[in-house]
N, C-alpha and C positions, 0 to 999 in steps of 0.2 A: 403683931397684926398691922401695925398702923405703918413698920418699916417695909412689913409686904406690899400695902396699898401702896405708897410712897415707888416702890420698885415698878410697880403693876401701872403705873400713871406714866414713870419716866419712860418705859418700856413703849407706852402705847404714844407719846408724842412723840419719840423718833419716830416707831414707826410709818405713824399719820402725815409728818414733815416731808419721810421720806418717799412718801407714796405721790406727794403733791408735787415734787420734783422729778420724779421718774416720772410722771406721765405727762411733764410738761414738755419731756426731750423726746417720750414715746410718740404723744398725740400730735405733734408737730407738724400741719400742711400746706398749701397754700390757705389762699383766702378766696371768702365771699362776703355775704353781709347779713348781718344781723343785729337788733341791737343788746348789750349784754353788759353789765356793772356791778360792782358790790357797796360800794362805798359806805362801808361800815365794816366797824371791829367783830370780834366775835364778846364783847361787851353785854350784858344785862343791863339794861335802867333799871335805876331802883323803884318801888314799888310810891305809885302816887304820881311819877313825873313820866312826861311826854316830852316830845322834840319834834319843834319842825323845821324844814330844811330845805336849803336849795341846793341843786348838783350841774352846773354847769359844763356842757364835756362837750371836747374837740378831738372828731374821729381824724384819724391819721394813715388811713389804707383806703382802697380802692373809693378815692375821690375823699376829698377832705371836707367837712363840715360842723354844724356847730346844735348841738341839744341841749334844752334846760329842761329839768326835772325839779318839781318841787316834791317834799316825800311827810310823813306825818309816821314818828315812833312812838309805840307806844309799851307797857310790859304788859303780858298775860300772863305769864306764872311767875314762881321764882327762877328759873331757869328757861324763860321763854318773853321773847318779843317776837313783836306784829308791826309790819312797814306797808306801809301805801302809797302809792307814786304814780304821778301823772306827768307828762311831760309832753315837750314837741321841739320842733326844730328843721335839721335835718331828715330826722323822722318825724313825717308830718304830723302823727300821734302815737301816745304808747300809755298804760298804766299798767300796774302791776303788783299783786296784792304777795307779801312774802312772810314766812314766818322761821326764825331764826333760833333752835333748839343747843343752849351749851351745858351739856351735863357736868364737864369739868373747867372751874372756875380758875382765873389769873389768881394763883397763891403761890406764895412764895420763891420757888425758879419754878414752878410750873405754869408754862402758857395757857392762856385760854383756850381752848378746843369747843370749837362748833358746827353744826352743820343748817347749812340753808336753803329751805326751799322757797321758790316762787312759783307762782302762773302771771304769765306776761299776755296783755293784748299790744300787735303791734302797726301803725297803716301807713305805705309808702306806696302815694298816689302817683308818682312819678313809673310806677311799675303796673301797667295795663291786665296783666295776667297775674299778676300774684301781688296784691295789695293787702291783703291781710294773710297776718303770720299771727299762731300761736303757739306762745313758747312754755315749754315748764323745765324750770333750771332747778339745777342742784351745785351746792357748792359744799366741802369743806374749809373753814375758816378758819386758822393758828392768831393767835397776838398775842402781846407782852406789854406792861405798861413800863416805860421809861422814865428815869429823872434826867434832864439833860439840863443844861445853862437857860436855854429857852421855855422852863417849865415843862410839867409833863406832859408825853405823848405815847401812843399804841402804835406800834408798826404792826402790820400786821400781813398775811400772804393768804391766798387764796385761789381755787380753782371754779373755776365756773364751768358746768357743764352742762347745753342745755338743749332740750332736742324742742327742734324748731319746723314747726307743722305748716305747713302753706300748700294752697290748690290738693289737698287729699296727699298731699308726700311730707315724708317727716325725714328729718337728717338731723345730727348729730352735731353743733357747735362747742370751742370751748377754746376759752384763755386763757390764759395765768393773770391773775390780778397781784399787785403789790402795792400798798400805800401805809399813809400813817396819818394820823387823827390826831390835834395838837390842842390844850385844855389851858396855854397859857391865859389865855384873855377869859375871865370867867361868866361875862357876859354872852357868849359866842365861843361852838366850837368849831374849829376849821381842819379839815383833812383833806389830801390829795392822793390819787391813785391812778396807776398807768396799769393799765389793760393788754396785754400782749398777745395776739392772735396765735392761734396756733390750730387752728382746724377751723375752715368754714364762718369762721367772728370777722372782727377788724381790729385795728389796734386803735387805741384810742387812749387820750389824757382827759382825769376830769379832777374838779375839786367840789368838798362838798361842805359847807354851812351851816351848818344847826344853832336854835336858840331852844335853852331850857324850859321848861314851864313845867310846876309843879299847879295839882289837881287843884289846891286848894287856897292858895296865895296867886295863881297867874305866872308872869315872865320872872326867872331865876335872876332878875339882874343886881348886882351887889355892888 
């Protein structure tokens, strides 16, 4: 039974890998704009501990500019976290409340498998006729935890896909996300991710921040 499950798991991460890459060559079109991120693993916190975070990100298509996000994780189940994010910048406002579901865990060669929803508020005053946009994204999320020379790290890939509401019309965004999340420094975790537009997004570089804090001692620093 357990060699079935074990088949039944491998079976379902190619498939899910391969579904994330054919739609990145499928969905492929110009641009426009919107704003759209993951910057997370498909990872669980353990139960007690929170994270909060900065996400700094420079858009790279249709006009270049510069967003900070700060964001706040926390766990709801065992196989469930909850993120919230406020930010501005470029886009002169946005938050975003998301909740990230992994039923199958990083064990042994088997990746992590998750999937993520959000509701995004978005407001770009610079635009007369459509300043406010509401987004609700969906993502599948793959990672693997590494040992490399530099201490361990999660690579991880992802698709974003998010339909994106403004003035009574809704259309259809989505990128390929790829980054990786690095746990050398146990005080602070530091990850990076580049965003690749592929339908109605932008492309965009960001990196992202986190300090541990556990419920009941405060800041994780050792």
């Amino acid at each position: 039974m357990k060699s079935n499950n074990t088949k039944n798991r491998q079976t379902l991460d190619r498939i899910l890998i391969g579904l994330i890459f054919i739609s990145a060559f499928i969905l492929s079109r110009p641009s426009s704009a919107s704003y759209l991120a993951l910057n997370e693993t498909a990872e669980i916190l353990p139960e007690g501990y929170f994270k909060l975070g900065l996400a700094p990100q420079l858009k790279m298509s249709d006009g270049t500019g510069f967003n900070m996000g700060v964001y706040v994780d926390a766990p709801l189940d065992q196989d469930l976290n909850g993120r919230v994010t406020v930010g501005a910048g470029k886009t002169d406002f946005w938050t975003s409340a998301s909740l990230k579901w992994v039923p199958f865990p990083d064990v042994e060669k088997q990746p992590a498998l998750g999937l993520r929803g959000a509701v995004m508020y978005a407001r770009y005053e610079e635009d007369k006729e459509n300043r406010d946009f509401i987004n609700f994204q969906f993502s599948p999320i793959v990672s693997k935890l590494a040992d490399t020379r530099y201490g361990k790290m999660i690579p991880y890939v992802g698709l974003p896909i998010t339909l994106v509401t403004r003035s009574g019309k809704t259309e259809m965004a989505t990128q390929f996300a790829v980054g990786a999340e690095w746990f050398s420094n146990q005080d602070m975790h530091v990850g990076a991710e580049l965003d690749l537009n592929l339908n109605k997004a932008f492309t965009a570089a960001s990196v992202f921040i986190s300090f541990p804090f556990d419920q009941s001692v405060g800041y994780k620093r050792k």
